[in-house]
C-alpha positions in Angstrom: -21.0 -23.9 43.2 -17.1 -23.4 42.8 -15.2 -20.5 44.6 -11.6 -20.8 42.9 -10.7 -24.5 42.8 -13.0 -25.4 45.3 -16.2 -27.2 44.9 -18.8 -25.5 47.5 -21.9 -28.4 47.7 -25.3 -28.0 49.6 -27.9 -30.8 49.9 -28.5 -32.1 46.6 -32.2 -31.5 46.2 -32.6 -35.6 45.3 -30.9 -35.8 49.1 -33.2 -33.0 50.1 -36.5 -35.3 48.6 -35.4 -38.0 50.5 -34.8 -36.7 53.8 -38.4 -35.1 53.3 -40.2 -38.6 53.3 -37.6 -40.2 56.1 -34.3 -38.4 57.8 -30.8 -40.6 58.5 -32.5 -40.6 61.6 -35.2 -42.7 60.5 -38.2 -40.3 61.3 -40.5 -38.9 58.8 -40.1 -34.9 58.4 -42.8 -31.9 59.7 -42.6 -29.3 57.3 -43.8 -25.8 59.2 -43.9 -22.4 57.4 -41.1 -20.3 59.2 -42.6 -17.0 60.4 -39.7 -15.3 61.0 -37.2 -15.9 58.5 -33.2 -16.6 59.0 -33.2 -20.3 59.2 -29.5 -21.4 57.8 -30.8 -23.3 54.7 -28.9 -25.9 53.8 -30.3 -26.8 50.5 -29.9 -23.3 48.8 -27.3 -22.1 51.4 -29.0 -18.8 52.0 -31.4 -18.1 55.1 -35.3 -18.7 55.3 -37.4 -15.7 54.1 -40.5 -14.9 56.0 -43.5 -17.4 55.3 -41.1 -19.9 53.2 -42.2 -23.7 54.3 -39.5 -25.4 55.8 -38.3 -28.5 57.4 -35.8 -29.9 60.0 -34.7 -33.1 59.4 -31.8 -34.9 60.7 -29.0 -35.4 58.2 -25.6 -37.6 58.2 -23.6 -35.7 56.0 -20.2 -38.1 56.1 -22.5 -40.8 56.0 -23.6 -39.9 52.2 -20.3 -38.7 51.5 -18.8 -42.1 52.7 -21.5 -44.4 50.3 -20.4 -42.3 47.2 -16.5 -43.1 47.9 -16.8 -46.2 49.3 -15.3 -45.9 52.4 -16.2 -46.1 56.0 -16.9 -43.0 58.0 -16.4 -45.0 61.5 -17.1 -43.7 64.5 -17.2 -40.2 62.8 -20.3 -40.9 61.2 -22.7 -38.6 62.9 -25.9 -36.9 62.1 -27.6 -34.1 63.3 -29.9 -30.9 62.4 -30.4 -29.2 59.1 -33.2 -27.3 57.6 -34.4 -27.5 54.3 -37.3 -26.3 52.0 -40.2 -28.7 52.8 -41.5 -28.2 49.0 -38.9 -28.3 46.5 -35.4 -26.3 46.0 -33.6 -25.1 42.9 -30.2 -25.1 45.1 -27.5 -22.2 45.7 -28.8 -19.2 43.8 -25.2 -17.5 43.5 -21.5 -18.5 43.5 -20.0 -17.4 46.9 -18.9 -18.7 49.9 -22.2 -18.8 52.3 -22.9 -18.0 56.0 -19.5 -17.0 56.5 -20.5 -13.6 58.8 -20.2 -15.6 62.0 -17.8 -18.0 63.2 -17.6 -21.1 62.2 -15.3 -24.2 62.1 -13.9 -25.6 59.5 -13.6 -29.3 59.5 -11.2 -31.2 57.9 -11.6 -35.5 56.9 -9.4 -37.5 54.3 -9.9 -39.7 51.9 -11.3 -43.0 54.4 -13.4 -40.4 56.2 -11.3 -39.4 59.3 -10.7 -36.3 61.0 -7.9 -34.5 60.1 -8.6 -31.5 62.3 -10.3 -28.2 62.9 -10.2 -24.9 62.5 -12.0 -21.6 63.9 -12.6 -19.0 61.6 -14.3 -15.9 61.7 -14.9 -12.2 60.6 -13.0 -10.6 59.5 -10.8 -13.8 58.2 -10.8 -14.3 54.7 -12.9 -17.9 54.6 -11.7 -18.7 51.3 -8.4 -18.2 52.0 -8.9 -20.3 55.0 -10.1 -22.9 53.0 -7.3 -23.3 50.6 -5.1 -23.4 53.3 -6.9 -26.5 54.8 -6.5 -28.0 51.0 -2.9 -27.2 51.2 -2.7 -30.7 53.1 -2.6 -33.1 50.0 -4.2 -35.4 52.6 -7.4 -33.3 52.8 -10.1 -34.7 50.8 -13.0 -32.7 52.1 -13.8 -29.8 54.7 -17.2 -29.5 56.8 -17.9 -25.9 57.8 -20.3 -25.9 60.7 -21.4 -23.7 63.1 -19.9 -23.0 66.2 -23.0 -22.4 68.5 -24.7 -25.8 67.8 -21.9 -27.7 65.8 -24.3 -28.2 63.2 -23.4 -29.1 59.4 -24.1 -25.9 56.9 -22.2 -27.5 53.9 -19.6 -29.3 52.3 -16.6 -28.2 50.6 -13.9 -30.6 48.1 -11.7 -30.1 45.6 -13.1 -28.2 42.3 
């Protein structure tokens, strides 16, 4: 999905198919059917519905990102928590920014996969605009946003 010049990516479903048969953690995933609903979805960005089947499964995203460019992530490479749909996903169903009604941090790495720095945003900050000021930096190749509660990955951002 692209917002402007930016290039908004969620877990490609191939990634997604993998991580269902074994994680970047090594462990194979338990799919559960969410009974509530609201789980950040990182395949589709959009939350769990009621009665969806869903899995959590530990993912590296800088890792992957890393292999494709051909660099090494370091010390940053890091993997944690992400939930995806256990049975198949068509990705993002519509071109916005996601999950940006709560704080969040906005993560900035260059081209060899270091950290450039952070940056808390929130409602009612304009994410987008946040965004292309972290792009601003000719030396930012890519931007994490994450949550703030857990840290955890929701998705990547580049350049469109």
């Amino acid at each position: 999905m692209t917002t402007a010049t930016l290039l908004v990516r969620a877990v490609p479903p191939q990634v997604v198919r993998e991580l269902l048969v074994r994680d970047d953690a090594g462990r194979p995933a338990a799919s559960f059917v969410d009974g509530e609903g609201g789980a950040p979805l990182r395949c589709c960005l959009r939350r769990s519905r009621p009665g969806e089947r869903i899995a959590l499964v530990s993912y590296a995203p800088l890792r992957r990102w890393a292999a494709e460019t051909g660099v090494d992530p370091g010390a940053y490479d890091e993997q944690g928590p992400v939930f995806v749909h256990a049975e198949g996903c068509e990705g993002p169903e519509r071109d916005a920014l996601p999950f940006t009604s709560a704080h969040r941090v906005l993560r900035r790495y260059s081209a060899d996969g270091r950290i450039l720095g952070g940056r808390l945003v929130g409602p009612p900050e304009d994410f987008a605009s946040a965004l292309r000021e972290a792009f601003a930096d000719p030396a930012v190749a890519l931007v994490h946003v994450r949550a703030v509660e857990y840290g955890c990955f929701l998705y990547e951002v580049g350049r469109g």
